[in-house]
C-alpha positions as a Markdown table, in Angstrom:
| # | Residue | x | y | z |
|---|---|---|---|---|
| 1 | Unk | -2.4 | -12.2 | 0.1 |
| 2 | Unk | -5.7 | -13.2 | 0.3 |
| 3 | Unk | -8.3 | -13.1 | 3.6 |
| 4 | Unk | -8.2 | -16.0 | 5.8 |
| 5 | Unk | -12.1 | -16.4 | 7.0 |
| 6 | Unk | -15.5 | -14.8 | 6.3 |
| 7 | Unk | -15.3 | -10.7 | 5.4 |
| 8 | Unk | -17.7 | -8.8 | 7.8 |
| 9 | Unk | -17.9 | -5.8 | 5.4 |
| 10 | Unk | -18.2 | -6.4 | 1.9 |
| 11 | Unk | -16.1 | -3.6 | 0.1 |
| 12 | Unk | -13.1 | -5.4 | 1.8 |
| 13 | Unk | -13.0 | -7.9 | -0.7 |
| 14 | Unk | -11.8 | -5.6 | -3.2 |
| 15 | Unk | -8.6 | -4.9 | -1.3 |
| 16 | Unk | -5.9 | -6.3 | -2.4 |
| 17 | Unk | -2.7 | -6.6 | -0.2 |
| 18 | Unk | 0.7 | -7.6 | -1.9 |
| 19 | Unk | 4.0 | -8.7 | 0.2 |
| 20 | Unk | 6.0 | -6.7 | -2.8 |
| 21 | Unk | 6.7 | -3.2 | -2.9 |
| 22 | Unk | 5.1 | -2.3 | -6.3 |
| 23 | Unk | 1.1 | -1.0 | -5.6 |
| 24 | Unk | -1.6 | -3.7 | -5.8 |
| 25 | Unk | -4.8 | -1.2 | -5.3 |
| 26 | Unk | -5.4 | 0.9 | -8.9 |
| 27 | Unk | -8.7 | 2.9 | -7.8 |
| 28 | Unk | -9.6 | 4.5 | -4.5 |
| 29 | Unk | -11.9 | 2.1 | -2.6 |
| 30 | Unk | -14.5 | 3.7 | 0.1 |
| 31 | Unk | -15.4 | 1.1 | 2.9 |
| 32 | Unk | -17.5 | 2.4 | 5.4 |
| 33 | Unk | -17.2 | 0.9 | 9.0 |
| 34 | Unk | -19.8 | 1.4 | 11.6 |
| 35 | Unk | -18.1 | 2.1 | 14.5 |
| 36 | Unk | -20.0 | 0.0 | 16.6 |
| 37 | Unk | -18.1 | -2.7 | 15.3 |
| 38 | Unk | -15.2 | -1.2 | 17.4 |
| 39 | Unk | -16.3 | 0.9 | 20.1 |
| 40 | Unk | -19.9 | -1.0 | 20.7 |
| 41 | Unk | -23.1 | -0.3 | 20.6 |
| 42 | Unk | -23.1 | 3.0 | 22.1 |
| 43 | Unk | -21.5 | 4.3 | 19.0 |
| 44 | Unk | -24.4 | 5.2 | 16.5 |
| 45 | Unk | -22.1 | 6.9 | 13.7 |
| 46 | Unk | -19.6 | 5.5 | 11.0 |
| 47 | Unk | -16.1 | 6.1 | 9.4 |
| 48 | Unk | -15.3 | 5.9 | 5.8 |
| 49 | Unk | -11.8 | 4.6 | 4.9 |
| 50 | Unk | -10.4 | 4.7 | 1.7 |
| 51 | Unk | -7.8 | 2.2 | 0.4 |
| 52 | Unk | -5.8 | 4.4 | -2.0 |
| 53 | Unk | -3.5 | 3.4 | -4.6 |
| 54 | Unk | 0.2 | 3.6 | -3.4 |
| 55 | Unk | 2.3 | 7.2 | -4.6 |
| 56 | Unk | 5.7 | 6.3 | -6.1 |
| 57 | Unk | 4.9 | 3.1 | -8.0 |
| 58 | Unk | 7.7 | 1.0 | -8.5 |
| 59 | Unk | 6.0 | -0.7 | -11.7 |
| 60 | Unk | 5.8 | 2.4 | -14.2 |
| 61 | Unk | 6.2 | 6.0 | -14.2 |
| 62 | Unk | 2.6 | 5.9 | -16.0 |
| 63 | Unk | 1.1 | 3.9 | -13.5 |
| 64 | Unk | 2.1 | 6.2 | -10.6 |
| 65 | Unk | 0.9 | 9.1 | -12.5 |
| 66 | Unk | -2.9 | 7.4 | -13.1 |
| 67 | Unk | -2.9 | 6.2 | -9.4 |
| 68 | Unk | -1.8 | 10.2 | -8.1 |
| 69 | Unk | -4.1 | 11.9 | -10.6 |
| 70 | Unk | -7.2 | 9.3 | -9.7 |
| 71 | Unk | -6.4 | 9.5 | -6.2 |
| 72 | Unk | -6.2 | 14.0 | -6.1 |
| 73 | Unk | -9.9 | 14.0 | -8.4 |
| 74 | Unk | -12.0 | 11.6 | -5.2 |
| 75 | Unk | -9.7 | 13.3 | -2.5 |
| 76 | Unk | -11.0 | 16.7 | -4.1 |
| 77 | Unk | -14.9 | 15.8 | -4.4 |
| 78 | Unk | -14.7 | 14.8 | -0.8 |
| 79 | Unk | -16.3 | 17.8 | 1.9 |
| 80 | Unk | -13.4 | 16.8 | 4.3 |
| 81 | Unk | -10.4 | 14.6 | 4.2 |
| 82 | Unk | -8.1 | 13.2 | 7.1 |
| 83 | Unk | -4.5 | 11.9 | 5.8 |
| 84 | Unk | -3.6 | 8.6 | 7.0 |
| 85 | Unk | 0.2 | 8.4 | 5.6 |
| 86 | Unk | 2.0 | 5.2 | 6.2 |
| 87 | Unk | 6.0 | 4.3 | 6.6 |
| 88 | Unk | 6.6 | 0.8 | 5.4 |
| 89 | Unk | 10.1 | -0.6 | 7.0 |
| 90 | Unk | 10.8 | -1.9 | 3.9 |
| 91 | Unk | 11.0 | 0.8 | 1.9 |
| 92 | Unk | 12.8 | 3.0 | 4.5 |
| 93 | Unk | 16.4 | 3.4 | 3.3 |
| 94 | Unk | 19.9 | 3.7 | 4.8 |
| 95 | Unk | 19.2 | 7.3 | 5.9 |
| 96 | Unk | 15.3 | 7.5 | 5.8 |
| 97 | Unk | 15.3 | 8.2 | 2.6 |
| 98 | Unk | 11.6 | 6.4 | 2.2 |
| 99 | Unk | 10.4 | 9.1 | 5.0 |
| 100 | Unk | 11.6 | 11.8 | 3.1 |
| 101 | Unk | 9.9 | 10.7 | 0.1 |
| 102 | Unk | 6.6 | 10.4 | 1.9 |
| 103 | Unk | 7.2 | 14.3 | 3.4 |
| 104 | Unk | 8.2 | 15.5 | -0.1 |
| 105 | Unk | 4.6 | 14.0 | -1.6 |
| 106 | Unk | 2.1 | 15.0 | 1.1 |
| 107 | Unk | 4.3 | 18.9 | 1.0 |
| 108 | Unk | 3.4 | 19.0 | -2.9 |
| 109 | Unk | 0.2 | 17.7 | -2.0 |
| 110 | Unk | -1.3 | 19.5 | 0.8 |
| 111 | Unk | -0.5 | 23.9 | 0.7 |
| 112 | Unk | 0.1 | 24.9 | 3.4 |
| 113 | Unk | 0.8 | 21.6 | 5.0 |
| 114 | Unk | 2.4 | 23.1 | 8.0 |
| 115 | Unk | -0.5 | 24.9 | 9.1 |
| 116 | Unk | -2.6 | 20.9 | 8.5 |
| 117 | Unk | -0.1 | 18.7 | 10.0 |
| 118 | Unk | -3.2 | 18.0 | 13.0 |
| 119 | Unk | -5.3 | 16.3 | 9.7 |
| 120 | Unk | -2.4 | 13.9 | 9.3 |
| 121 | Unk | -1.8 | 11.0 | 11.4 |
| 122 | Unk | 1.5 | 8.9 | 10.3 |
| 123 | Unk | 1.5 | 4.9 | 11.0 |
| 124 | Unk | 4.5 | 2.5 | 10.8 |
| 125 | Unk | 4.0 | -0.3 | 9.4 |
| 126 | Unk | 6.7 | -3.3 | 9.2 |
| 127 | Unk | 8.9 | -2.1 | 11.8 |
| 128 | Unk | 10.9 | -4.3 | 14.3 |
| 129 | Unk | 10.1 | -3.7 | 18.0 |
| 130 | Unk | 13.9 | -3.1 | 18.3 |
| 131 | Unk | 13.7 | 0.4 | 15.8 |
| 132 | Unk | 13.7 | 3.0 | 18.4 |
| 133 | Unk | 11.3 | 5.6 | 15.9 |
| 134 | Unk | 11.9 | 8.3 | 17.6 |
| 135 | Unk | 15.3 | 8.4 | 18.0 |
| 136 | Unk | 15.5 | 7.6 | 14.2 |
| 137 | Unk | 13.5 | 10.6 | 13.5 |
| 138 | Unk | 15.1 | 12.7 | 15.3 |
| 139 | Unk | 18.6 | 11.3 | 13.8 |
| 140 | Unk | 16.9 | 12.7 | 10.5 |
| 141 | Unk | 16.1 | 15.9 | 11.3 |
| 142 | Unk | 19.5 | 16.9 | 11.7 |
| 143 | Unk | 20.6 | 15.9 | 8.2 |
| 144 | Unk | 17.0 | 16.8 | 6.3 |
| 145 | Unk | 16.6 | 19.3 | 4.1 |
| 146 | Unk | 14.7 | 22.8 | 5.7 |
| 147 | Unk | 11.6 | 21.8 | 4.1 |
| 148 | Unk | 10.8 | 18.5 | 6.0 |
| 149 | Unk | 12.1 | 20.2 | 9.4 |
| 150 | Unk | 8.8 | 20.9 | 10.2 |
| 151 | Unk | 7.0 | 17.7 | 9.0 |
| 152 | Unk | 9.5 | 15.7 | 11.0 |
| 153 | Unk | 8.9 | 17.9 | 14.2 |
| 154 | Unk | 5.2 | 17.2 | 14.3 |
| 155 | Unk | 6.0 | 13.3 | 14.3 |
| 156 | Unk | 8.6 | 13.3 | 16.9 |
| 157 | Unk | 6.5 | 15.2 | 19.4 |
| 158 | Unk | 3.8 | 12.4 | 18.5 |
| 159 | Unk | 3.7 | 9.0 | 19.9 |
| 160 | Unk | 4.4 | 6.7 | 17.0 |
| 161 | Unk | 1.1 | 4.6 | 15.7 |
| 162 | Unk | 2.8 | 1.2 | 14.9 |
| 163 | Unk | 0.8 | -0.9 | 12.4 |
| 164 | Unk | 0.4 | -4.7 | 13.8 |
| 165 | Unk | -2.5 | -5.9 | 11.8 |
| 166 | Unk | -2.4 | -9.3 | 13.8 |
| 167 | Unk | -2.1 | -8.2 | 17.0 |
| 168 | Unk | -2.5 | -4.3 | 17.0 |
| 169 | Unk | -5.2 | -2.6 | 19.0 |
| 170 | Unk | -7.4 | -0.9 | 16.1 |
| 171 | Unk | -9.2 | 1.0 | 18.6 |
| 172 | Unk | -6.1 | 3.0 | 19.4 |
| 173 | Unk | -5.7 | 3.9 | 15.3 |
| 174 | Unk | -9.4 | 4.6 | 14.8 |
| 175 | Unk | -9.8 | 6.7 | 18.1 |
| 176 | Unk | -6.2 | 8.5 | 16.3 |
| 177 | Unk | -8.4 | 9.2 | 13.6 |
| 178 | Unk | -11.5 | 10.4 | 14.9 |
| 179 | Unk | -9.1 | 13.1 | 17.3 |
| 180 | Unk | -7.7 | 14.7 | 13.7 |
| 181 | Unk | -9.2 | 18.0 | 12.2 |
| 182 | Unk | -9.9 | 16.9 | 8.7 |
| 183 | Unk | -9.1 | 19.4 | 5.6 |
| 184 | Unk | -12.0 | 21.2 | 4.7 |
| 185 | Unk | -13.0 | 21.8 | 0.9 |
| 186 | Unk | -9.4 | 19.6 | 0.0 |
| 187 | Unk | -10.8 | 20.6 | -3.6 |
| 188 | Unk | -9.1 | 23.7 | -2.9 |
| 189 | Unk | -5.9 | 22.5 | -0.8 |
| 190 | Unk | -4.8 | 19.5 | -2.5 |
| 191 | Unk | -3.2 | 19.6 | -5.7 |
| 192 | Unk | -1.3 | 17.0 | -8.1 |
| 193 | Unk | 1.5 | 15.9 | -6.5 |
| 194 | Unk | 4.3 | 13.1 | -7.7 |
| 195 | Unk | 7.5 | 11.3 | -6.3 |
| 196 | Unk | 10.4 | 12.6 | -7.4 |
| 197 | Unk | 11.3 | 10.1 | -9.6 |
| 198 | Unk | 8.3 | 10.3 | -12.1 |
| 199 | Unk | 8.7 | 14.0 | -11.9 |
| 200 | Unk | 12.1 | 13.4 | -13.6 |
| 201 | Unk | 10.5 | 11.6 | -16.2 |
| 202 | Unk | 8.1 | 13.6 | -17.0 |
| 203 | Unk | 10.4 | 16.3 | -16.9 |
| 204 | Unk | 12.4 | 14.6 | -19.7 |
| 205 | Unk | 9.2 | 14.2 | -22.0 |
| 206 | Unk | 8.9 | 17.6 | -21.4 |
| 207 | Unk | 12.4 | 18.8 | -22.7 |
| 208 | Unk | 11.7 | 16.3 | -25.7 |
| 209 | Unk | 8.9 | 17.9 | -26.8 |
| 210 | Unk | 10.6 | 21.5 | -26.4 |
| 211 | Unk | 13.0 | 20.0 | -29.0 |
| 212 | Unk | 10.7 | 18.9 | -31.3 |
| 213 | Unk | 8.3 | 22.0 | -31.3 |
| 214 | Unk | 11.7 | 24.4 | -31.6 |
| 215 | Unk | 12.6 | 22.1 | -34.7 |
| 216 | Unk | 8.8 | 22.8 | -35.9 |
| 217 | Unk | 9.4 | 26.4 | -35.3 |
| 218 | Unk | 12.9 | 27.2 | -37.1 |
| 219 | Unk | 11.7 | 24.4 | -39.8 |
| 220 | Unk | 7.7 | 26.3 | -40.1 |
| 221 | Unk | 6.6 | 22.6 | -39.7 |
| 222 | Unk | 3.0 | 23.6 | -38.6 |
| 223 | Unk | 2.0 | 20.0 | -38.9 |
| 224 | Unk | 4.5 | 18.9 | -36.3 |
| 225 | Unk | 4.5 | 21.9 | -34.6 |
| 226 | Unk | 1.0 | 21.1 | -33.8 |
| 227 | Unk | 1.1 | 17.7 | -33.2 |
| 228 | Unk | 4.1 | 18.0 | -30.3 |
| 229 | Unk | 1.8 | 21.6 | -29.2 |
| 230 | Unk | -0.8 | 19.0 | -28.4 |
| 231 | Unk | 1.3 | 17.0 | -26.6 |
| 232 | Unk | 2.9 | 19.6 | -24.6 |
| 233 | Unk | -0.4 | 20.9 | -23.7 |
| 234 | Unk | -1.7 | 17.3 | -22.7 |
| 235 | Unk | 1.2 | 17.6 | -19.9 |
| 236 | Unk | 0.4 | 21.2 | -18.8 |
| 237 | Unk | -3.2 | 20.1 | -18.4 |
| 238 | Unk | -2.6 | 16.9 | -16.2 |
| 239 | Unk | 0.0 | 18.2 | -13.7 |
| 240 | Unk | -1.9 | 21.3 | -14.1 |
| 241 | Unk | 2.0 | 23.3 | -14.4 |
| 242 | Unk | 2.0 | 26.8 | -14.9 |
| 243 | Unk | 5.4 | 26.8 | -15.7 |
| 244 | Unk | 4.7 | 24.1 | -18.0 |
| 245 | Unk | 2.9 | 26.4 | -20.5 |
| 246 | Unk | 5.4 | 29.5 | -19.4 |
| 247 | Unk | 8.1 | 27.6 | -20.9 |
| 248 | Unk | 6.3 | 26.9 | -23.9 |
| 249 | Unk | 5.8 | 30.3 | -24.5 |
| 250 | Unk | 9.5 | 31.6 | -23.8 |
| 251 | Unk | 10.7 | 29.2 | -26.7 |
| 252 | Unk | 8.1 | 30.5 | -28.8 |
| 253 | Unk | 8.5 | 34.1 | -28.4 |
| 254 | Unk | 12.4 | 33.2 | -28.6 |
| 255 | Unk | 11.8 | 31.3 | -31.6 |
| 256 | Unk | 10.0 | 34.5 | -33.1 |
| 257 | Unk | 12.7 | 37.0 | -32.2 |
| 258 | Unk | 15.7 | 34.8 | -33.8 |
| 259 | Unk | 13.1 | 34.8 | -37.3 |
| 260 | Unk | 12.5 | 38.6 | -36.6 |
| 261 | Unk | 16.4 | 39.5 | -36.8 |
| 262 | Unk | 16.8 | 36.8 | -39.5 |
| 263 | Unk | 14.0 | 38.8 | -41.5 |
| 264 | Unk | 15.5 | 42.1 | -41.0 |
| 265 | Unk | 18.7 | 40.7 | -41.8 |
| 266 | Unk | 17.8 | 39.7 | -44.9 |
| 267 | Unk | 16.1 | 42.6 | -45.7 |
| 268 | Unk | 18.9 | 44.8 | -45.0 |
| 269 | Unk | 20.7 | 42.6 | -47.7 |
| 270 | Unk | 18.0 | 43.3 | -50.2 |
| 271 | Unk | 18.2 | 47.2 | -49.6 |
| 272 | Unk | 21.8 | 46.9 | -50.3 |
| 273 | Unk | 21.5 | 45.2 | -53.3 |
| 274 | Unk | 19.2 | 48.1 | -54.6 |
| 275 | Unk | 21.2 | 50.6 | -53.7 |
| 276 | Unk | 24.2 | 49.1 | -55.6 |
């Protein structure tokens, strides 16, 4: 989808918009908008809005990986953040299960995000006029797991911000924005976060590699062993999991007691041979 006209501000021509549901943008992209342009002249300040690559990528489990990580390391060098999260229609389920998704990210994203829900403003993008939001949202609260209860709450008692880029009022979304409290130092509230999907996956690599350094370990095959340590410790280091390394050394101390009896085992043989 390309633009149809002249682009007033310049870092708009690296947005790319796509009707399909697999991410176009790769890289966050700041475009700074002088509010003036909305609100008039009497408005002296600006907003920067970032275009941010899309969180459960339909392409590649690697791909959604690179665009959370990329996304988390500018979100976290920002001095305040405000969390525009969008609903696309399309990608909204039989029972909402697109929603719950997007709560499930922004929870693993943001700590604490109950006590930050008034830095998030949720849009709606694709929906028909005859969707009653509300009523659909409230529909889900009473099958959602405990964990979204809350998340859900704060957007039913809010107005829903429909997303109409051809006829929507954009001073209505901006002045949406400007009334949130943004996250201050996000480099210490946001974290890595993934959809659940990839987090399968890389939870399979993970028990691969658990395999492979246990048969170093019975085997002594420091070569491999340290080869598959290294790739183990590549994982830990992205997704920055403490559990990650925790498990890595449970099959190692595991791994040590099994050769420990083994050795005394063998030993006891030995005595009994000498004594015979």
């Amino acid at each position: 989808i390309t633009v149809d006209g002249s682009i007033r501000h310049s870092a708009l021509s690296d947005v790319k918009s796509s009707p399909l549901s697999k991410s176009e943008t790769r890289f966050v992209i700041p475009i700074s908008i002088p509010l003036k342009d909305i609100f008039g002249v009497h408005e002296t300040s600006e907003i920067i809005v970032c275009d941010a690559p899309g969180f459960s990528d339909t392409q590649s489990a690697e791909i959604d990986i690179a665009n959370c990580l990329g996304t988390i390391k500018v979100l976290k060098r920002c001095k305040s953040v405000k969390i525009f999260a969008l609903s696309s229609y399309r990608n909204l389920g039989d029972r909402g299960q697109g929603i719950q998704q997007l709560i499930d990210i922004l929870s693993n994203m943001i700590q604490g995000i109950d006590h930050r829900l008034n830095s998030i403003l949720f849009g709606f993008t694709k929906y028909p006029l005859d969707v009653d939001i509300h009523a659909m949202l409230t529909e889900m609260m009473k099958n959602s797991n405990q964990r979204f209860v809350s998340v859900l709450n704060y957007m039913i008692q809010n107005d829903p911000i429909r997303i109409d880029p051809l006829n929507g009022n954009l001073k209505d979304i901006i002045g949406n924005l400007q009334k949130l409290r943004g996250i201050s130092y996000p480099d210490e509230v946001l974290q890595f976060s993934l959809a659940q999907q990839t987090r399968m996956v890389i939870t399979n690599q993970i028990s691969r590699y658990k395999s492979h350094i246990g048969y170093a370990l019975r085997t002594e095959n420091f070569s491999l062993l340290t080869f598959y340590f290294n790739r183990f410790q590549s994982i830990a280091k992205l997704i920055g999991g403490m559990f990650i390394e925790e498990e890595l050394l449970k099959l190692i101390k595991e791994n040590h007691q099994d050769n420990s009896k083994k050795s005394i085992e063998n030993l006891k043989q030995v005595v009994k041979m000498d004594h015979k």
